[in-house]
N, C-alpha and C positions, 0 to 999 in steps of 0.2 A: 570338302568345300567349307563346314563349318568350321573348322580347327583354325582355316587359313585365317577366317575372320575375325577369330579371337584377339591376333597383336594389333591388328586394327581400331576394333572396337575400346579397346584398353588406352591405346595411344588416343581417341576422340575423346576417350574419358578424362585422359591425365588432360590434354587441351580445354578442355570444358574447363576442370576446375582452376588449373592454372589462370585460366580470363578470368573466372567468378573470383577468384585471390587478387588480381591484379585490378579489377573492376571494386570489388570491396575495399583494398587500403587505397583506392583513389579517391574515393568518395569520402570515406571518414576523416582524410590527411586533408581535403577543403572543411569539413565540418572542424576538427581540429583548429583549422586557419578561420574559421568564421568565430568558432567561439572567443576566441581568443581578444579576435576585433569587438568583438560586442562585450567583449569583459571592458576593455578599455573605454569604448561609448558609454556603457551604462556607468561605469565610475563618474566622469565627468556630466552625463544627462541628471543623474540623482543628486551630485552635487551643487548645478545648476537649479534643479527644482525642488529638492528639499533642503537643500544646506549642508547636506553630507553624502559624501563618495558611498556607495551600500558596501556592506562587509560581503565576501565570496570566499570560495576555495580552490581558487584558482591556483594559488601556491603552492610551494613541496610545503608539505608539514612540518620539514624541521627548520623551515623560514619562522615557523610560530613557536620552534623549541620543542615540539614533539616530534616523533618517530611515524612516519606516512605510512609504514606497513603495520602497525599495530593497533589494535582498536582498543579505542579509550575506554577500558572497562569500567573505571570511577565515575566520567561522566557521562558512561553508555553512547559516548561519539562514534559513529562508524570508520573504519579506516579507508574506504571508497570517499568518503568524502572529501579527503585530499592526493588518494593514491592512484585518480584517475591520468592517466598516460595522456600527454597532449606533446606535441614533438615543438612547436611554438613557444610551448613554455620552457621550454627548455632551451630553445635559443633565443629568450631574454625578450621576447617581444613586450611581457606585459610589467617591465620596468617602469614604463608612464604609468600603471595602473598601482605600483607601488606609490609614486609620485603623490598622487594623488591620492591615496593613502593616508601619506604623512600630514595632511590637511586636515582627517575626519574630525568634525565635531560631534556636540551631542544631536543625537537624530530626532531627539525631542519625543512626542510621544508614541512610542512602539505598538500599543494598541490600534493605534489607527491606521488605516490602508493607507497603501502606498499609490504615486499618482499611474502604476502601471497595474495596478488591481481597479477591482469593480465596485462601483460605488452606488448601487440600486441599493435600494433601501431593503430585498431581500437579503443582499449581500453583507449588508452592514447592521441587521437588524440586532445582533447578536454586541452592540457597543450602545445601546440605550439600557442595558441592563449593569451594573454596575458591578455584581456580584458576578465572577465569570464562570458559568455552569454550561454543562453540555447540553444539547435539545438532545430530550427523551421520550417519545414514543411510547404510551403504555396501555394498555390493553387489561384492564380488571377483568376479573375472575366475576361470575354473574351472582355466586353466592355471595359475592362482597368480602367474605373472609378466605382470602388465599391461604393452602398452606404449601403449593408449591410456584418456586420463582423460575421465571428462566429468564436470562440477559444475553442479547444477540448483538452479536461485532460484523461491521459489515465488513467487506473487501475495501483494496480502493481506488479510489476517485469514484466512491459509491455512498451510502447514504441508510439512515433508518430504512426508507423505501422500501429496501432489498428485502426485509425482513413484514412490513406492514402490508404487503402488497402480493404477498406470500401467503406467509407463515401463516400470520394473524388472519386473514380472511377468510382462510380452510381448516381452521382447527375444528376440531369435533365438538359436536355439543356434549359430551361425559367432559373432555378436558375442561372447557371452558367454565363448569362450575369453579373447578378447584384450580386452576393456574393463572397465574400473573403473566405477561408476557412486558419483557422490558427492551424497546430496541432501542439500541445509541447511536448518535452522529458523531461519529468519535472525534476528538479536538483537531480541527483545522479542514472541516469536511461541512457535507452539508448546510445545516441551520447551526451548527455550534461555532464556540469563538476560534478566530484565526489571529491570536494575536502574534506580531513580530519580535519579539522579546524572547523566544522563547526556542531551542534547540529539537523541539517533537521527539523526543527520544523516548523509549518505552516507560522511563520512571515519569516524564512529561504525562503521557498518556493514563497510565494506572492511576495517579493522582486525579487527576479530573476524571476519570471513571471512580473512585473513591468519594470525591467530594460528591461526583453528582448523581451517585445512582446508590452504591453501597452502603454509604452512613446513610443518607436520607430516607431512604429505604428499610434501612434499616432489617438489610438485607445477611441473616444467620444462615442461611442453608439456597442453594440456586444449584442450578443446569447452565451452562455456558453454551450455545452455538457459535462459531462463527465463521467468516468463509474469505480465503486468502488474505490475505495480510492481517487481517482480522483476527486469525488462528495464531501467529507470534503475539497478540494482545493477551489473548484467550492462554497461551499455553503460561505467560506470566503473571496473569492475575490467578490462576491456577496454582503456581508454585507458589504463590503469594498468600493462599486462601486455600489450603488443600483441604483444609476438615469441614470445610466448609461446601466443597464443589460435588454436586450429587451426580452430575456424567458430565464429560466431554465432548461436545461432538464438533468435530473441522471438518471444512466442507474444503477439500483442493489446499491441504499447508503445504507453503511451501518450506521444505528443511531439505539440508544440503547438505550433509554431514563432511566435518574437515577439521581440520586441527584448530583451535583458535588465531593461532596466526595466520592470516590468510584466508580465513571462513567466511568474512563480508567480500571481499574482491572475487572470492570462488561462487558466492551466492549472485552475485553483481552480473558475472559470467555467463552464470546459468538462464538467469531470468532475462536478461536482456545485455543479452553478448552483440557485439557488432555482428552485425548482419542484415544484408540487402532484402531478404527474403525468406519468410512471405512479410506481407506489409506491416502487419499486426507488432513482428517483431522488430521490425526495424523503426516503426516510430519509440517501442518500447526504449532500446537503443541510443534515441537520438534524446528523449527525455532524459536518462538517467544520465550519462554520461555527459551532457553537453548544460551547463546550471545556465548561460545568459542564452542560447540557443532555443533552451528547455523556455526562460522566461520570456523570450519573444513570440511564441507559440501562446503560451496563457496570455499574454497583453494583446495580442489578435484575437483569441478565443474567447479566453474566460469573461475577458472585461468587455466584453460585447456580444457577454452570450445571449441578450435579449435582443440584440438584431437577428442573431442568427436564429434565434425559437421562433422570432416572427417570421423570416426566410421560410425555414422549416415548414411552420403551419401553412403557408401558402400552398408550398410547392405539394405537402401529404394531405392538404385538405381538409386537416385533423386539429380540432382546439387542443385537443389535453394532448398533449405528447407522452411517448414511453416515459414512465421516473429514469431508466436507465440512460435516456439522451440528456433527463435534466441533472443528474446528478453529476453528469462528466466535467461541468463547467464550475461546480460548487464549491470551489477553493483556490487560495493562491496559488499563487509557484514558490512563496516563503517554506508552502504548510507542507504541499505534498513534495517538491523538492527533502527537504529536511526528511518528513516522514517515509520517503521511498529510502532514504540512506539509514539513517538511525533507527527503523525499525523492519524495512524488511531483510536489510543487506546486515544491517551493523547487529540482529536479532541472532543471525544465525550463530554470531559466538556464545549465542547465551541459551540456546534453545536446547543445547546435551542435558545443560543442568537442569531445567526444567521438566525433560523428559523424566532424568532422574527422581525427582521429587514425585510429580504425580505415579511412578511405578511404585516405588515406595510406600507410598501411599493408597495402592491399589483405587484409584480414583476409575470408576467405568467411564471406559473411551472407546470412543467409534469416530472411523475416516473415512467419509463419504467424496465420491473424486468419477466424474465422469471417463470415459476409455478415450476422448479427444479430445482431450485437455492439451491445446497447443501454448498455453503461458507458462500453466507450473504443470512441469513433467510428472507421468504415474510414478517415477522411479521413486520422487519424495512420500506417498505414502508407504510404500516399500519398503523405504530407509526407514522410518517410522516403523513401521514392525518389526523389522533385526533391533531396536533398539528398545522398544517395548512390545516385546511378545505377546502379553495378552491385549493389546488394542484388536477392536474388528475392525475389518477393512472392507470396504465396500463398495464395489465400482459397477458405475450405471453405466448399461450399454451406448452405445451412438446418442452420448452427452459430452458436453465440451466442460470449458471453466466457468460459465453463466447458468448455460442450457439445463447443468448437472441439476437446479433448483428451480429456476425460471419457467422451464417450457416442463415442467410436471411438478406442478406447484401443489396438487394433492396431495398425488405418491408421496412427495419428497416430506410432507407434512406427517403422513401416516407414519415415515420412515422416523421420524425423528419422536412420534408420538411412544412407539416401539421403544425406543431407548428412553426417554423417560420415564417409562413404565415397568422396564426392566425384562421386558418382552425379550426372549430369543428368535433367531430367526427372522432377519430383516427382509 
C-alpha cells in the first residue's frame, strides 16, 4: 500500500515546486517591469526637483565601458551593481531614462539629502559639522589609563546601539578598569555622515574608520568585534592593520567562497536570491536587486520614520522603542543601497586575501554564529575554517542572526571577555 504511494507523492512534489517556480518568476518578471518604470519616473521626478536626472545602474556595464561580470577591483565597485538581470532592460524600455541622461547637469551639493531622504534634524544632524567624522560611541576604562582597545562594527541597517546596548552595559567590573570600548556608526548608517558623493565601497569605509577612530585614538594595538556585514569591514581593517589587531571576533560573516569572477553575484545569490519565501528573505530580494523599487520603500519608510515611531508608540504603549526598530530607518537608499553592493556582495572577492593575511599572521580569531541563522548560512563559518584552520568556531544553540547576541547579552559578553583574555574554552 505504501510503495503505491510513493509515484504519487513524488508527482504532488514535482507539481508543488513546478507552481512555486512558475509563482516565483511571475512575480519578479512584474517587479522587473516596476523597476524599470520607476527608473524612468525617478530620472525625470529628480530632474524636475533637483535639476538633475540621479545617476543608477540600470545599464549593461559595458554601456559605461566596463565589463558587468567583473568586479572593479581598482575602485572596489561590485559587479552586482550592474550584472543584476532585468528582461525590460534588455528590451530597450529604459532608453527614455538614457534620454534623459544626456541632460544631467551638476547636482550641486552631494552632501546634502536628497528630496526623497529624511530631513529631521536627527537625520541631518551629521551636515552641521564640517569636518566629516563617524559617530563614536565610547566607553573609558574606570582606571582612566586604558591599556586595552576594542572597536565594534555593527551589522546592517544597524547602528553603535547593537554594541552599547549589549556589550557595554554587561562588561565585568575586572574588564572595565582596564579596557576602552569603541563602538562605530559606520559611514552612511546611524548618527554618521551619509554623504552622496561617494561609492561606500570598503576603501570608503576603512578611511573614515581611519580618520575617525584610529589616528584619533590613536589607536597601536585593539580587539576588533563585529557582526555581519560588519565582519567584511573587520576582516579588512584587519589585513590593513595585522600587527596591530590583538583577536578577531565575527559574530554571523558572511563569506562565500568562489572564484573572483563571479564571487559578488554568487554572494548576491546566496544572501538574498529571488525568493517568495519565507518573508525575511524575500523583502531581502526585493531590496538588493530592485535599486528604484528598493528607493521607494525608504522614501515611504525611512523618510517618515518619525510618523511611523509615533504609530509604533501608540499602538505598543512604549515611549522608548527597541534601538533595533530605530536603527532600521537610519539611512538612505544612496548609503545602504551602495554599501549592500560594494561591501557585502562586491567584499566577497576580496575576503580570500584577507583571510590569507590574518592566517599568516596568526592573528587569534573566533566565529560566533547562532544554529538559526536564516540570513547568513552556517555553511559561511565553515567555509571560514577549511580556509583558516585554526579560527574557533562557535555556534550557540536555538539562536538566530540577532538572537546569537541580543537575547543573551551576558553570556555573549562573558563570551567575548574569553577571547580577549586569551581564555580557552568558550
Amino acid at each position: 500500500m505504501v510503495p503505491a504511494l510513493v509515484p504519487l507523492v513524488r508527482r504532488s512534489q514535482s507539481a508543488a515546486e513546478i507552481l512555486v517556480s512558475v509563482l516565483t518568476f511571475t512575480v519578479f518578471t512584474i517587479l522587473d517591469f516596476l523597476d524599470a518604470i520607476f527608473c524612468v519616473f525617478y530620472a525625470y521626478l529628480d530632474e524636475f526637483l533637483e535639476g538633475s536626472a540621479s545617476q543608477c545602474h540600470c545599464h549593461k556595464r559595458e554601456e559605461t565601458g566596463k565589463n558587468e561580470n567583473v568586479c572593479d577591483r581598482e575602485n572596489q565597485l561590485s559587479e552586482t551593481l550592474y550584472g543584476r538581470e532585468n528582461i525590460f532592460r534588455e528590451l530597450g524600455l529604459l532608453r527614455l531614462r538614457r534620454k534623459s541622461e544626456q541632460s544631467i547637469k551638476s547636482a550641486g551639493n552631494l552632501n546634502s539629502n536628497r528630496w526623497s531622504d529624511c530631513g529631521c534634524e536627527s537625520c541631518l544632524s551629521w551636515m552641521k559639522n564640517g569636518d566629516l567624522k563617524l559617530h563614536v560611541a565610547v566607553q573609558e576604562s574606570s582606571a582612566g589609563d586604558s591599556t586595552e582597545n576594542v572597536v565594534f562594527f555593527h551589522g546592517f541597517m544597524s547602528s553603535s546601539s547593537h554594541w552599547t546596548e549589549t556589550v557595554f552595559k554587561h562588561l565585568s567590573e575586572p574588564l572595565k578598569e582596564n579596557y576602552r570600548l569603541i563602538a562605530v556608526d559606520l559611514l552612511g548608517f546611524g548618527r554618521s555622515p551619509k554623504p552622496r558623493d561617494i561609492s561606500y565601497t570598503l576603501r570608503d569605509h576603512l578611511e573614515m574608520i581611519e580618520k575617525s577612530v584610529i589616528f584619533p585614538y590613536n589607536l597601536k594595538s585593539f580587539h576588533l568585534v563585529a557582526h555581519s556585514m560588519g565582519c567584511v569591514i573587520a576582516l579588512a581593517l584587519a589585513a590593513r592593520y595585522p600587527e596591530s589587531v590583538k583577536s578577531l571576533t565575527l559574530v554571523a560573516p558572511p563569506y562565500f567562497p568562489s572564484s573572483v569572477e563571479g564571487a559578488s553575484l554568487s554572494a548576491l545569490n546566496k544572501i538574498a536570491g529571488k525568493r517568495l519565501w519565507p518573508p525575511l528573505l524575500f523583502g531581502a530580494a526585493l531590496m538588493s536587486w530592485y535599486e528604484h523599487l528598493g528607493r521607494t520603500v525608504c522614501f515611504l519608510v525611512c523618510r517618515n520614520h518619525g510618523l511611523w515611531e509615533s504609530i509604533l508608540r501608540l499602538l505598543t504603549r512604549k515611549r522608548d522603542l527597541d534601538f533595533a526598530i530605530i536603527d532600521l530607518t537610519r539611512h538612505t537608499h544612496h548609503s545602504a543601497w551602495h554599501t549592500m553592493h560594494n561591501v557585502i556582495c562586491g567584499g566577497a572577492a576580496l575576503i580570500d586575501d584577507y583571510l590569507e593575511t590574518i592566517s599568516k599572521h596568526k592573528i587569534k580569531f573566533t566565529i560566533i554564529q547562532g544554529d538559526c541563522d536564516r540570513v547568513v548560512p552556517l555553511e559561511c563559518s565553515y567555509n571560514i575554517k577549511r580556509k583558516v584552520p585554526d579560527v574557533d568556531v562557535l555556534i550557540v544553540p536555538n539562536t538566530d542572526h540577532t538572537t546569537v547576541s541580543i537575547s543573551r547579552k551576558t553570556e555573549f559578553t562573558r563570551d567575548l571577555e574569553h577571547i580577549w583574555l586569551g581564555e580557552v574554552g568558550l
